[in-house]
C-alpha positions in Angstrom: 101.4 90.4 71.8 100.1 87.0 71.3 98.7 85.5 74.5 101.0 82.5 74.7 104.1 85.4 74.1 102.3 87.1 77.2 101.9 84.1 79.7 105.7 82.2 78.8 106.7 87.1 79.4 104.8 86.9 82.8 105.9 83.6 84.0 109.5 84.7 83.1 108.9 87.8 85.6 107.4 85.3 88.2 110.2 83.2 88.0 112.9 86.4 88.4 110.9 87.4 91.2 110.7 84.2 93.0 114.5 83.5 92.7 115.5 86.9 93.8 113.5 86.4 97.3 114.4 82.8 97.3 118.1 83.5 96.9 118.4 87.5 98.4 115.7 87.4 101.3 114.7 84.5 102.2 117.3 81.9 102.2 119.3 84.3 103.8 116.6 84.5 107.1 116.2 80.7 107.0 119.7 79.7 106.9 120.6 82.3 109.7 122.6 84.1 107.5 124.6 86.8 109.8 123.8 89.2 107.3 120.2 88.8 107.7 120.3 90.3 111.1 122.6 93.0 110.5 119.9 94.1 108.0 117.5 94.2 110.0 119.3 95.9 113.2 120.7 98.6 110.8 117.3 99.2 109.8 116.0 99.7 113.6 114.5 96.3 113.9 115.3 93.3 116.6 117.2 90.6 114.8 114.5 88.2 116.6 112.6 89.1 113.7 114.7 87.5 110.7 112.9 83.7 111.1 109.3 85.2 111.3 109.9 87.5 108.2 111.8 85.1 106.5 108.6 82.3 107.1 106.2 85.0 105.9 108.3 85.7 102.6 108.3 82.2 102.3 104.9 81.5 102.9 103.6 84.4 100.6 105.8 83.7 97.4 104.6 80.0 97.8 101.0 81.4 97.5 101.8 83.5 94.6 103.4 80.6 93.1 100.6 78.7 92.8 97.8 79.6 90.4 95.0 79.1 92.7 96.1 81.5 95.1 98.2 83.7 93.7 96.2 86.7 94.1 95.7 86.1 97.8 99.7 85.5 97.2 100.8 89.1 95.1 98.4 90.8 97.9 100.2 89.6 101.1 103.3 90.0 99.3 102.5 94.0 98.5 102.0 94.2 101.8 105.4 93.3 103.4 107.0 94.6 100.7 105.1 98.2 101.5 106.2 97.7 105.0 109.8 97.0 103.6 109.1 100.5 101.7 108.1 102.3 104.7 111.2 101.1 107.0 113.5 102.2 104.2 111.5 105.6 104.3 112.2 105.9 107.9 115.4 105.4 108.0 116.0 107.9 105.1 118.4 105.8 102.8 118.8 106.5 99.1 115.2 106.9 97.4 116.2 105.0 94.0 118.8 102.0 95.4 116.7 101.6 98.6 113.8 102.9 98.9 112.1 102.5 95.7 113.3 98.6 95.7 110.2 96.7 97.2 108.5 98.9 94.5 110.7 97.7 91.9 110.2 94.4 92.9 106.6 95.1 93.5 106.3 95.6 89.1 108.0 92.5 88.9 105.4 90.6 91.2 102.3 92.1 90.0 103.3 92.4 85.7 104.0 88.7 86.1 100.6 88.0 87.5 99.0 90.4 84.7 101.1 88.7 82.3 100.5 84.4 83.2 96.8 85.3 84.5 93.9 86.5 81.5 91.1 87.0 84.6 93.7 89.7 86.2 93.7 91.0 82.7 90.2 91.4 82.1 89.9 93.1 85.6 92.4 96.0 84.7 92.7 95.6 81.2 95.5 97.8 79.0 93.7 100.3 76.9 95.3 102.4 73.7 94.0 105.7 73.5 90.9 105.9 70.8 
């Protein structure tokens, strides 16, 4: 794949990505969404927590979004989204639907970075068999 076909691939996954938690997660939290809090109680968490979460998400996806810190960005992000993993664990709902969604969302996040960003690429580089 050409390496302008690669960057316009990855920032198409960066851009699903950010307008899924802009529009699913995040506005949701900020706009004191009911919904938002009935997540989170059903999932064993205080509903005081929807602002806080919802600042985080924001915070990290703006990092991601911008080239200079977009690593610092992906890496936060992995993190609450591993933390979003684990509750789901805990609370044993479906593996694929639920449970496996922050990692879903977690190929989206970091193939866009791999894709938009040739130093990531060098780092772990794709290799064919010899």
């Amino acid at each position: 794949m050409k390496v302008s076909a690669m960057v316009w691939t990855g920032r198409a996954l960066t851009g699903l990505f950010a307008v899924f938690m802009l529009g699913a997660s995040i506005a949701p939290k900020l706009a004191g969404m009911p919904v938002a809090a009935e997540t989170l109680i059903s999932l064993g968490w205080k509903p005081d927590y929807v602002l806080m979460i919802g600042l985080m998400e924001l915070a990290f996806l703006a990092l991601y979004l911008f080239p200079r810190t977009s690593l610092l960005g992906a890496i936060l992000m992995t993190g609450l989204l591993g933390g979003a993993m684990a509750t789901q664990v805990r609370v044993e709902n479906p593996l694929f639907s639920h449970e496996l969604f922050s990692l879903y969302l977690g190929l989206f996040l970091w193939g866009g970075l791999w894709l938009r960003d040739e130093r990531l690429r060098a780092l772990f580089p794709w290799r064919r068999n010899p």
